[in-house]
N, CA, C and O atoms as a MOPAC input file, in Angstrom:
PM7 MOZYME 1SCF
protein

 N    103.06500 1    67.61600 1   125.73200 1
 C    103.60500 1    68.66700 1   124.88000 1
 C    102.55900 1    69.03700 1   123.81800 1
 O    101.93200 1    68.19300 1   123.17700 1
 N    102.38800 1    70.66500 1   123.65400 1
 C    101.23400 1    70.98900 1   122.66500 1
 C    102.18100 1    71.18900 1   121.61900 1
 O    103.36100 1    71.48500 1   121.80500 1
 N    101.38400 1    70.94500 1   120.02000 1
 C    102.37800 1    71.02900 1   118.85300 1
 C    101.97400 1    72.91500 1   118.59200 1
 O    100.84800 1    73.41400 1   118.57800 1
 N    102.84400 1    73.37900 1   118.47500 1
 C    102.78500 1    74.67200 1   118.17300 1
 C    102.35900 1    74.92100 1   116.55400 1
 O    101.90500 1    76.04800 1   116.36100 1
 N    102.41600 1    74.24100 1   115.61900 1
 C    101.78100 1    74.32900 1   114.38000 1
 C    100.28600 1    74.30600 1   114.92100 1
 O     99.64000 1    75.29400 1   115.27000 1
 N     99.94600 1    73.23800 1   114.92000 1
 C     98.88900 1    72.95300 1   115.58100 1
 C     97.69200 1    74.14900 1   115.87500 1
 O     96.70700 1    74.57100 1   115.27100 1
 N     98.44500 1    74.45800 1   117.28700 1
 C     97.63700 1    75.47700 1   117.27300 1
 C     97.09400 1    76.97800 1   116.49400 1
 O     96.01800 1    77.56800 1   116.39600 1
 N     98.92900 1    77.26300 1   115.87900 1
 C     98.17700 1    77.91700 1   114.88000 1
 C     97.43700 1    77.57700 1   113.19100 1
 O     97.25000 1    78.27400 1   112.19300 1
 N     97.25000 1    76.55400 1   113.44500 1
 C     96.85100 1    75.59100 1   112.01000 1
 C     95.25800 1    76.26000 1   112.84100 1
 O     94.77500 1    77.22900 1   112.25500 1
 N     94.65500 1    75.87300 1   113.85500 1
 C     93.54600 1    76.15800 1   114.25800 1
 C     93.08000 1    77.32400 1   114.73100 1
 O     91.90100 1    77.49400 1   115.04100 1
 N     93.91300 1    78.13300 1   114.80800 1
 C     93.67100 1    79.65500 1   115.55400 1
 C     93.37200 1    80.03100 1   113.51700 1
 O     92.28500 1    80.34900 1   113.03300 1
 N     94.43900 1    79.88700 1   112.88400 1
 C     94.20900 1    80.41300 1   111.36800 1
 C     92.95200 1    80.33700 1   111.07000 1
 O     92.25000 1    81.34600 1   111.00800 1
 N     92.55200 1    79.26500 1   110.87100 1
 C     90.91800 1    78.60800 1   109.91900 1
 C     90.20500 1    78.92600 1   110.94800 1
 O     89.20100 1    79.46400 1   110.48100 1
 N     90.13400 1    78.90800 1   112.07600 1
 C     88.73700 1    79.24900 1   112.44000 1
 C     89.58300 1    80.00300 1   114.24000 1
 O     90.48700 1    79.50300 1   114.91000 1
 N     88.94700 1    81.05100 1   114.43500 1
 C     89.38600 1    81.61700 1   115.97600 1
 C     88.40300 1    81.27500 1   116.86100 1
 O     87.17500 1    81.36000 1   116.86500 1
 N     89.97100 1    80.50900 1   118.26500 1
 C     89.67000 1    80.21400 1   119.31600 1
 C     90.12800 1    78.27700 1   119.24800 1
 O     90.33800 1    77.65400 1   120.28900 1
 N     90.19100 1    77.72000 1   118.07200 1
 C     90.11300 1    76.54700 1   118.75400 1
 C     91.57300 1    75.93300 1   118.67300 1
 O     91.87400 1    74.74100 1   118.73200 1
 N     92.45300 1    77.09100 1   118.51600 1
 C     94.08500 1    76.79600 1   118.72200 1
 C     94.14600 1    76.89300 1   120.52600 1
 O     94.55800 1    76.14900 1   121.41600 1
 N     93.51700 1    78.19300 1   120.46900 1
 C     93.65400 1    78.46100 1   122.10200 1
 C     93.02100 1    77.58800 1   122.95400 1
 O     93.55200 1    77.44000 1   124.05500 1
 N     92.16700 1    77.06400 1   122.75100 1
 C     91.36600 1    75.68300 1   123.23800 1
 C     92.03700 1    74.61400 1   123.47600 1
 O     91.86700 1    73.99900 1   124.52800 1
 N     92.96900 1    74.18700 1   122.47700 1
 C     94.28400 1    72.89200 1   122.47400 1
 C     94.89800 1    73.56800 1   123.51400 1
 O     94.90600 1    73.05100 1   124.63100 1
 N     95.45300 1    74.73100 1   123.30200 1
 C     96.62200 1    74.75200 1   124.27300 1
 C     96.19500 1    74.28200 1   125.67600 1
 O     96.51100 1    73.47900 1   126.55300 1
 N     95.04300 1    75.51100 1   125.30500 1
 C     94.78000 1    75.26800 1   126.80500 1
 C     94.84900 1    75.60200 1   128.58100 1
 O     94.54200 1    75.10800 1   129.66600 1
 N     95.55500 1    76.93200 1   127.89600 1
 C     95.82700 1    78.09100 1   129.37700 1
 C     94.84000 1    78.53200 1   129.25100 1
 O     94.53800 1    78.67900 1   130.43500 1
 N     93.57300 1    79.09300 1   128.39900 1
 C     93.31700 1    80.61300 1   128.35100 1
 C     91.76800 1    79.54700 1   127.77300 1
 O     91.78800 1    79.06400 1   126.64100 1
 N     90.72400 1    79.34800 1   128.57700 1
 C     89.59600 1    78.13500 1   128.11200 1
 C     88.67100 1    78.78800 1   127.92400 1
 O     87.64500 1    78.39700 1   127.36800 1
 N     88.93200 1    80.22200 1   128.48100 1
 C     87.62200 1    81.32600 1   128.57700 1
 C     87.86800 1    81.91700 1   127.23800 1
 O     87.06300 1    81.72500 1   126.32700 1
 N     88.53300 1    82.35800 1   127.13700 1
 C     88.92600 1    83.82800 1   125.75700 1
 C     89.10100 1    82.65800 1   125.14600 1
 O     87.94300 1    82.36400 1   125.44400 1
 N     89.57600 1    81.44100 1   124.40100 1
 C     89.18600 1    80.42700 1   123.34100 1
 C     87.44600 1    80.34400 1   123.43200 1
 O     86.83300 1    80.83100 1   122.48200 1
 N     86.79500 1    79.83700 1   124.37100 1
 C     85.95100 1    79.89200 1   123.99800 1
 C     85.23300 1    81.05700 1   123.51300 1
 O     84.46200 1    81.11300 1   122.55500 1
 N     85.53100 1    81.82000 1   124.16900 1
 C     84.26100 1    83.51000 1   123.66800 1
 C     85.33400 1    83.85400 1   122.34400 1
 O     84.99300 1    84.91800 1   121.82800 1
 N     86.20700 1    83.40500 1   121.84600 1
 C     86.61900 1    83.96900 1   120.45900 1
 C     86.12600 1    82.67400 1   119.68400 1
 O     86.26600 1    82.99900 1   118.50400 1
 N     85.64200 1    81.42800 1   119.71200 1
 C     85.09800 1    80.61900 1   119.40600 1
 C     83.49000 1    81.14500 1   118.60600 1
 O     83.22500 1    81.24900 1   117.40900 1
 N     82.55300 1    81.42100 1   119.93400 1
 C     81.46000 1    82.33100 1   119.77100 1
 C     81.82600 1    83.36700 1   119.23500 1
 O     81.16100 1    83.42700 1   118.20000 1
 N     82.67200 1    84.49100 1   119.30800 1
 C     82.53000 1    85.35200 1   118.03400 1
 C     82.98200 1    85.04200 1   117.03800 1
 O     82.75600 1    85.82100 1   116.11200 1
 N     83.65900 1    84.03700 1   116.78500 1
 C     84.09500 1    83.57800 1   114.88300 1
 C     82.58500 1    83.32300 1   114.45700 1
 O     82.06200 1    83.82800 1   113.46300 1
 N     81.95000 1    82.44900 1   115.37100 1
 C     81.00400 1    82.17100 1   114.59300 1
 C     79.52800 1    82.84900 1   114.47100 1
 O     78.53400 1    82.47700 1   113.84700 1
 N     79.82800 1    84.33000 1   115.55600 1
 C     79.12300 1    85.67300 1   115.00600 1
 C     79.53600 1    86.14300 1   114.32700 1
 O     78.67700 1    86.92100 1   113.91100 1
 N     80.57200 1    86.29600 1   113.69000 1
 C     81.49100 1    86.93300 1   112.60200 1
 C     81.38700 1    86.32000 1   111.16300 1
 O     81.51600 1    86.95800 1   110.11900 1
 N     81.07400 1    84.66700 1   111.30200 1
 C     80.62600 1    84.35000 1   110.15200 1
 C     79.52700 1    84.59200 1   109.67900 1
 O     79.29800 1    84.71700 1   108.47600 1
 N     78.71400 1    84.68600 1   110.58800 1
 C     77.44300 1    85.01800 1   110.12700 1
 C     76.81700 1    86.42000 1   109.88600 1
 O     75.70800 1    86.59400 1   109.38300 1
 N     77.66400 1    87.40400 1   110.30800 1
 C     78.02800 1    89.00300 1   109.48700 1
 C     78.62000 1    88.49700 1   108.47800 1
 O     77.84600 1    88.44200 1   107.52200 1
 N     79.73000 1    88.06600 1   108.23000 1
 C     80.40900 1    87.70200 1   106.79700 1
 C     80.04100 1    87.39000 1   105.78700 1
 O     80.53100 1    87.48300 1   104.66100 1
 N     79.11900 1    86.98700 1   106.16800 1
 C     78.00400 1    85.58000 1   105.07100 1
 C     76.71100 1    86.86700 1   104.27100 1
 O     76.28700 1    86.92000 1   103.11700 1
 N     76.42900 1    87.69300 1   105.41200 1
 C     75.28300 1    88.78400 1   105.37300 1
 C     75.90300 1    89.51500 1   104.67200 1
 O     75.32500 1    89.80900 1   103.62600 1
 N     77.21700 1    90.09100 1   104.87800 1
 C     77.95900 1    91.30300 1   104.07000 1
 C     78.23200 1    90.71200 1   102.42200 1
 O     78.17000 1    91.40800 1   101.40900 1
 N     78.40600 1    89.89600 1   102.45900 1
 C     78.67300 1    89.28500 1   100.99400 1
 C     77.60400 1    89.14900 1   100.46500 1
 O     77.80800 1    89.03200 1    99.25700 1
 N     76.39900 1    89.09000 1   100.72600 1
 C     75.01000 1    88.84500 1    99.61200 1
 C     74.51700 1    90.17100 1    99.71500 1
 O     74.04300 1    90.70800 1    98.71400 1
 N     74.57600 1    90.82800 1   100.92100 1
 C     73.80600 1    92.08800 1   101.12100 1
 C     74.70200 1    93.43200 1   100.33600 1
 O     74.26400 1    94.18000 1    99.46200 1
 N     76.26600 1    93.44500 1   101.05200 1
 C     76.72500 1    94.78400 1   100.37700 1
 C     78.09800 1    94.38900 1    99.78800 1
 O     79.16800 1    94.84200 1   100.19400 1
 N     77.97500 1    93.63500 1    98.94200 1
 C     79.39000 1    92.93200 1    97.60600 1
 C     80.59600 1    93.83200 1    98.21400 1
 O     81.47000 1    93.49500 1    99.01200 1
 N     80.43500 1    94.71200 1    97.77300 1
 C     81.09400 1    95.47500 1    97.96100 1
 C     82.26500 1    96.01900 1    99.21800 1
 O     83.16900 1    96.85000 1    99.13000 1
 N     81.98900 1    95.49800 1    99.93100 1
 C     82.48500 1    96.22800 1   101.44600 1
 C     82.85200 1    94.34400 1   101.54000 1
 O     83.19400 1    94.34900 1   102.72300 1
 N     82.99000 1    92.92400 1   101.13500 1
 C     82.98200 1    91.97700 1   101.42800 1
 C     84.36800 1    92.00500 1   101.46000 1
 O     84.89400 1    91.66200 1   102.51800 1
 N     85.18100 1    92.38800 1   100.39600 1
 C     86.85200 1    92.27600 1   100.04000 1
 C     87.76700 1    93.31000 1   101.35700 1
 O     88.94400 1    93.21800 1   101.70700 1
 N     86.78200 1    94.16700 1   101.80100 1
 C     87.43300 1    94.78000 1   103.41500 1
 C     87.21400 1    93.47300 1   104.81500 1
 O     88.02700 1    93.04800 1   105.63600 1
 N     86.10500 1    93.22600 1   104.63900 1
 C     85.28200 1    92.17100 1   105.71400 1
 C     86.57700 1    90.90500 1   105.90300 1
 O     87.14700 1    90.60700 1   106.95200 1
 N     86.78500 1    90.34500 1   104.59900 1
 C     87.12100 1    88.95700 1   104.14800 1
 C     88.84100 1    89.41600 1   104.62800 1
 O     89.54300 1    88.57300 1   105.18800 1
 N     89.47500 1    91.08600 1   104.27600 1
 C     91.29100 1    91.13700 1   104.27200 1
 C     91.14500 1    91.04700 1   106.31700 1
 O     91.74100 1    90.37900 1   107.16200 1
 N     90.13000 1    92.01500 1   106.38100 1
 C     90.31600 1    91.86300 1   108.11300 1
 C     90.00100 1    90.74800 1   109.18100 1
 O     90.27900 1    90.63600 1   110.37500 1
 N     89.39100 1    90.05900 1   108.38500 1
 C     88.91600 1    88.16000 1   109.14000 1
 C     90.71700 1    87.86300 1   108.59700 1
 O     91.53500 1    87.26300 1   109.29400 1
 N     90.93000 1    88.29600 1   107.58400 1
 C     92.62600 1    87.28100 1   107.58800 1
 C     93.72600 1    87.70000 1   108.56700 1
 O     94.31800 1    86.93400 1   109.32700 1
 N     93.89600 1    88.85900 1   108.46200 1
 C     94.86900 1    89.84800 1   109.08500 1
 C     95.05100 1    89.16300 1   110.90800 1
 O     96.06400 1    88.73000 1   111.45800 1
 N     93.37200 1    89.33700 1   111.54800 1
 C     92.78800 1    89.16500 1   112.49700 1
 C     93.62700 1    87.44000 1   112.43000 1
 O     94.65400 1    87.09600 1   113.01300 1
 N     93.01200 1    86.87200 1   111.78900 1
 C     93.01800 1    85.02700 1   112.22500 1
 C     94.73500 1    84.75800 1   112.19300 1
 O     95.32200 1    84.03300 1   112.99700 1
 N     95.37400 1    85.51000 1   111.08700 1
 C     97.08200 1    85.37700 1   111.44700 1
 C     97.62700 1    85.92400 1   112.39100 1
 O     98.67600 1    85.41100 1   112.78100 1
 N     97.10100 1    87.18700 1   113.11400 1
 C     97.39900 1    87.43600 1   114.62200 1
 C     97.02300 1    86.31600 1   115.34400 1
 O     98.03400 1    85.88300 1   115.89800 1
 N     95.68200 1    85.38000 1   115.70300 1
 C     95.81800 1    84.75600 1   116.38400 1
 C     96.17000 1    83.07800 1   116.16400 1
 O     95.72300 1    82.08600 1   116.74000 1
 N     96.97500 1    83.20000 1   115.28500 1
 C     97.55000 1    81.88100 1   115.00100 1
 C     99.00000 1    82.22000 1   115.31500 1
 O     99.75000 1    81.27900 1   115.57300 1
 N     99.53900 1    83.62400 1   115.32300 1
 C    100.73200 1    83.68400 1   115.74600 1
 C    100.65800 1    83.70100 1   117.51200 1
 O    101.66700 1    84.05700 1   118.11900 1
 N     99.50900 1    83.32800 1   118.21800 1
 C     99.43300 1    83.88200 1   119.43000 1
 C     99.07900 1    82.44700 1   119.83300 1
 O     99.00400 1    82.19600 1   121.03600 1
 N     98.82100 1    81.33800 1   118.79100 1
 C     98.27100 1    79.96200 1   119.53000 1
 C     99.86700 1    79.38000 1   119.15100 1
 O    100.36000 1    78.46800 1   119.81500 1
 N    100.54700 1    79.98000 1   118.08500 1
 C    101.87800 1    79.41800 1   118.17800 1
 C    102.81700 1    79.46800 1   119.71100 1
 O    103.16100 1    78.51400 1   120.40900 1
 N    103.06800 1    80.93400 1   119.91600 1
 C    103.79100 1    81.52200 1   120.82500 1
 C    103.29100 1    80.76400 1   122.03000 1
 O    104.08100 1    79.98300 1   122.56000 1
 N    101.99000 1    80.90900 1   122.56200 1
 C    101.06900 1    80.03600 1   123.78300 1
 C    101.74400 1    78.92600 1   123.93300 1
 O    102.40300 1    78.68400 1   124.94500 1
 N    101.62200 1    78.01500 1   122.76400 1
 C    101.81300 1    76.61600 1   122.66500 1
 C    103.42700 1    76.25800 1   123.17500 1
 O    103.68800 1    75.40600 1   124.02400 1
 N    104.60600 1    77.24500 1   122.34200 1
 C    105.89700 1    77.21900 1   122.44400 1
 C    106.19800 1    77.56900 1   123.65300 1
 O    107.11200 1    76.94000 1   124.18800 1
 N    105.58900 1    78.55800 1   124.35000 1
 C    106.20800 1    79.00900 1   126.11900 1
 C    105.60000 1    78.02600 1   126.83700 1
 O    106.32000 1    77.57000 1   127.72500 1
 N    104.26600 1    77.43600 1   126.73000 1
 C    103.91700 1    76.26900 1   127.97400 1
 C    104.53200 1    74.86100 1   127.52100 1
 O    104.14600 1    73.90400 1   128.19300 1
 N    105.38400 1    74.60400 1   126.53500 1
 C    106.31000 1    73.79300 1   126.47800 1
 C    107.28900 1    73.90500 1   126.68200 1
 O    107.92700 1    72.86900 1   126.87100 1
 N    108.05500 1    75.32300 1   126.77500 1
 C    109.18700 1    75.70300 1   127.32100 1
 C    109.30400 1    75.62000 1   128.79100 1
 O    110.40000 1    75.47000 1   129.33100 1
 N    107.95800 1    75.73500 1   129.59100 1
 C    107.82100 1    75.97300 1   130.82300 1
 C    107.70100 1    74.88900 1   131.07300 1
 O    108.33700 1    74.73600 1   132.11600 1
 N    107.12600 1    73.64800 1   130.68400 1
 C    107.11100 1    72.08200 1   131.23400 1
 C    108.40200 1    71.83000 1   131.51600 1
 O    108.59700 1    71.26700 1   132.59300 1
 N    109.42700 1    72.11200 1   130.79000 1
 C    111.13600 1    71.25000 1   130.31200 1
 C    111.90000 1    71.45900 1   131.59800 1
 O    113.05500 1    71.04600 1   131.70400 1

C-alpha cells in the first residue's frame, strides 16, 4: 500500500519524486524529476538576474507543484483502491 500523503508530501517540495513512490508512471516521474531540476536552475538565474519577474517564477513553481501533489495523492489513492 502507497501512503497517499506521501506522495504528495513529495510531488509538493520537489516534482516527480511522489510519482516515483507510487510508481505507475516511472517515465513522466522521472522526466518531471529532470525538469524540476532544470527549473531550478532557471529559478536560481531569474532571481539574481531579473528580481523582478522572480515573485511570477516562484507563484507558478507553487501553483504547478500543488497540481502535482494533488495528482501523486489521487495516483497513490486509486492504485490502492485497485489492490483491495
Amino acid at each position: 500500500m502507497k501512503r497517499p500523503w506521501l506522495a504528495a508530501l513529495l510531488n509538493f517540495f520537489f516534482m516527480g519524486p511522489g510519482t516515483l513512490y507510487v510508481g505507475e508512471r516511472k517515465a513522466f516521474g522521472a522526466a518531471l524529476t529532470l525538469g524540476a531540476i532544470a527549473l531550478t536552475y532557471v529559478e536560481l538565474n531569474v532571481q539574481t538576474q531579473a528580481p523582478s519577474l522572480y515573485p511570477i517564477m516562484f507563484g507558478t513553481v507553487f501553483v504547478m507543484n500543488t497540481f502535482f501533489a494533488l495528482d501523486g495523492w489521487r495516483e497513490a489513492k486509486a492504485l490502492n483502491e485497485a489492490k483491495r
